[in-house]
N, C-alpha and C positions, 0 to 999 in steps of 0.2 A: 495703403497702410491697413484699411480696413479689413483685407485680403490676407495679408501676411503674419496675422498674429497668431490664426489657425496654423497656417502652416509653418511655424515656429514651435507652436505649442505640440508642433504633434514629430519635431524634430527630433528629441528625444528616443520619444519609442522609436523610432526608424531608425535611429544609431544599434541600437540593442537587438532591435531584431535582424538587421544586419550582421552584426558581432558574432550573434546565435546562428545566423543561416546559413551564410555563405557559406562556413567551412562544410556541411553536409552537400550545396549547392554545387562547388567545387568539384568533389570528392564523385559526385552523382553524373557531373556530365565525365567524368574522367573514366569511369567505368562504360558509362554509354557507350564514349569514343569507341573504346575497345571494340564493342560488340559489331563486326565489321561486314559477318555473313547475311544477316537480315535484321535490321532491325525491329524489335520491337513496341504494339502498338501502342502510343500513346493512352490510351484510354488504360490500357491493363496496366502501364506503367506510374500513372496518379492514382490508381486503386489500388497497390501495391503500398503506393507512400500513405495510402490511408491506414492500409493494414497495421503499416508500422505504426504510427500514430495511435490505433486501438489496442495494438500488444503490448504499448507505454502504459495505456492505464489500466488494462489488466493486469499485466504485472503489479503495480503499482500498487492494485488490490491484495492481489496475492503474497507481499511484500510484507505487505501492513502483517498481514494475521499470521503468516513466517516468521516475524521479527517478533510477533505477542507468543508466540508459542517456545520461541529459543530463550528466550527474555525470563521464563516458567525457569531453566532449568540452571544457567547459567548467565554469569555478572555479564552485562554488557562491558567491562571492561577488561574483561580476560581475553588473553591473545585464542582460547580455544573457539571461544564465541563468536570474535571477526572473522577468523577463517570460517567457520560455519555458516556464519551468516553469509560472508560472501559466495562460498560454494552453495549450497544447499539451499538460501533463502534468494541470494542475487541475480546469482548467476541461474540456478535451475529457473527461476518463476520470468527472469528476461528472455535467456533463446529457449525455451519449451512455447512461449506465447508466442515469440519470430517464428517459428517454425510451425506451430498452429496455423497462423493466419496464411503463413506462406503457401503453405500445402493446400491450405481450403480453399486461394483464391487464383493457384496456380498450377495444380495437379493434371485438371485432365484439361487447361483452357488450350484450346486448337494451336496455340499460336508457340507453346514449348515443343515444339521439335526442332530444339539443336540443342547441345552439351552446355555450351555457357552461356544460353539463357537462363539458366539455374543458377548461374551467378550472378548474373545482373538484378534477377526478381530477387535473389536472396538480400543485394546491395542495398539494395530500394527500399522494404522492410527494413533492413536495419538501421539506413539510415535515416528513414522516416521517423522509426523509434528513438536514431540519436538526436535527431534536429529538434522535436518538440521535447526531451529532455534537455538540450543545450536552450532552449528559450526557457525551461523552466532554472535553471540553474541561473544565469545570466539575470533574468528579470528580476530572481532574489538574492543576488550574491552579488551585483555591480559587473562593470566589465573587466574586473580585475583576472574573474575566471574566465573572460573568451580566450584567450591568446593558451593559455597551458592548453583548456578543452579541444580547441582548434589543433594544437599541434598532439594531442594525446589520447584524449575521449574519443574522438569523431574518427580518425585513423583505426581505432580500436574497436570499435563497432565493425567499423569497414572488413578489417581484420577476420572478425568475427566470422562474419557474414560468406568472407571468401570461400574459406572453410568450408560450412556449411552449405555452399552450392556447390562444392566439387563433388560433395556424396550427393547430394540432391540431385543433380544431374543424373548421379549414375546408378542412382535408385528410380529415378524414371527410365533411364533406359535399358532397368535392368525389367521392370514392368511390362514395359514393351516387349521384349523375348519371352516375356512370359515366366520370367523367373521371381516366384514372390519373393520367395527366402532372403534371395540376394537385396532385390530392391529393401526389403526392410532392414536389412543387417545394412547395408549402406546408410538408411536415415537416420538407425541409431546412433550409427559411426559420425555422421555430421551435427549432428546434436552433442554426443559424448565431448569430441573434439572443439566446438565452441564453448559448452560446459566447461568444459576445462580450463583453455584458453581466458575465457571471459573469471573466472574463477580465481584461477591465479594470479591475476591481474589487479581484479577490484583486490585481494586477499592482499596483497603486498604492499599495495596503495592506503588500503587502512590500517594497516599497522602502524605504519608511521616512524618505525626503527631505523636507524643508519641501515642495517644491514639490509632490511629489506626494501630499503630505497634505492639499495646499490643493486640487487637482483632486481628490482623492481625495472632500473634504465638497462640493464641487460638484455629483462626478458621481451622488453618494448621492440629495441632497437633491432633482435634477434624474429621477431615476431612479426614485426611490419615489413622487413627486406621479404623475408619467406612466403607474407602474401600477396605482397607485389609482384614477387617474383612468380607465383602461382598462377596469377591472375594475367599476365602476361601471357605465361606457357599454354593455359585454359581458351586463351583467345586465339594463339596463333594454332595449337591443335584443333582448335573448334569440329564438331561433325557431327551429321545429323543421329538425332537418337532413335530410328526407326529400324525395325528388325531386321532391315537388311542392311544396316551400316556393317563397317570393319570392328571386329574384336574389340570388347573395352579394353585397356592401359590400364594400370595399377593407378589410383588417384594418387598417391607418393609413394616417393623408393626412387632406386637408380634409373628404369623406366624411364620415370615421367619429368624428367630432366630439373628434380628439383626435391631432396629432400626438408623432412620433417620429425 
């Protein structure tokens, strides 16, 4: 008995960080599975989930003085301000940090030479950034918000992220040929594209209106098929990004067997 009241008292937190994990946990080996031509190492793959983890509370900083600066000019209660906020303050300061760390800790490492490894390292960051945001939400709001997060936040990072490694990929191997232009017009491109995405999202979700609850389950439902179904076509075309692979594909369009 004298054993068990620790491990009773500590039953709690372990339901909660469960609630908050798994759904990222899940989400994390499902992407792995995917990745079918070589896996990636272990080690670059928990340094990735660090990454995301650091991009949370940078963001998070950059958030703070975002939200002090919009707050100067307009009500926090005006519908112009949440859209802004969530464009401009949310979304720009969350994937400009993923994609920071992502690039720093995965640009030139030996071990990106294939296409959708730029998906998987982008998954990992992001969802590293969602799972210690789903523990901070969870451990101050009950479990009341794992189940919606699980089925909506954590999908939606994922989402996010998809995105983002499809040009990521092909901004490194657009590097590789030796083409900068390209490679940078690509990173933008997967940056723009999460920005957006993530943008529109949180934008609808704050609002709080009928209407924008109804676009809201629209653009969800429309949003998650398409990166699934991305993420799918990304694995089963998988190839290497080295100067002598085959032509890049158009990341979407009729092409690439999946628009957007």
């Amino acid at each position: 008995m004298f054993v068990l009241f620790p491990a009773l008292a500590l039953l709690p937190v372990l339901i909660y960080l469960a609630a908050a994990l798994l759904p990222a946990i899940f989400l994390l080996r499902y992407v792995y599975q995917k990745d079918a031509l070589e896996k990636e190492p272990a080690g670059l793959l928990l340094s990735l989930l660090a990454m995301g983890c650091l991009s949370a509370f940078c963001a998070a900083g950059l958030e703070i003085v975002g939200e002090s600066v919009l707050g100067l000019f307009l009500s926090p209660e005006s519908p112009i301000y949440i859209i802004l906020l969530a464009f401009l303050v949310v979304a720009a300061a969350e994937e400009g940090c993923k994609l920071f760390f992502l690039k720093l800790r995965s640009w030139n490492h030996p071990a990106f030479n294939y296409r959708f490894d730029a998906v998987v390292y982008a998954a990992f960051v992001s969802l590293g950034f969602a799972a210690l945001e789903n523990v901070q939400y969870v451990v101050n709001y009950g479990l009341s918000v794992a189940l919606p997060r699980a089925l909506l936040a954590i999908p939606g990072h994922l989402s996010f992220a998809v995105f983002m490694g499809i040009y990521y990929g092909r901004a490194r191997q657009f590097a590789n040929y030796g083409d900068a232009e390209r490679s940078r017009r690509s990173l933008r491109a997967g940056y723009l594209t999460a920005f957006f995405l993530h943008g529109f999202y949180d934008a609808c979700a704050m609002l709080g209106s009928t209407l924008s609850s109804l676009v809201f389950l629209v653009f969800v439902i429309f949003m998650f098929a398409t990166a699934f179904r991305a993420l799918r076509h990304e694995a089963a075309s998988d190839m290497p990004i080295t100067p002598f692979a085959p032509p890049l594909d158009p990341p979407f369009g009729p092409g690439a067997g999946y628009d957007l």
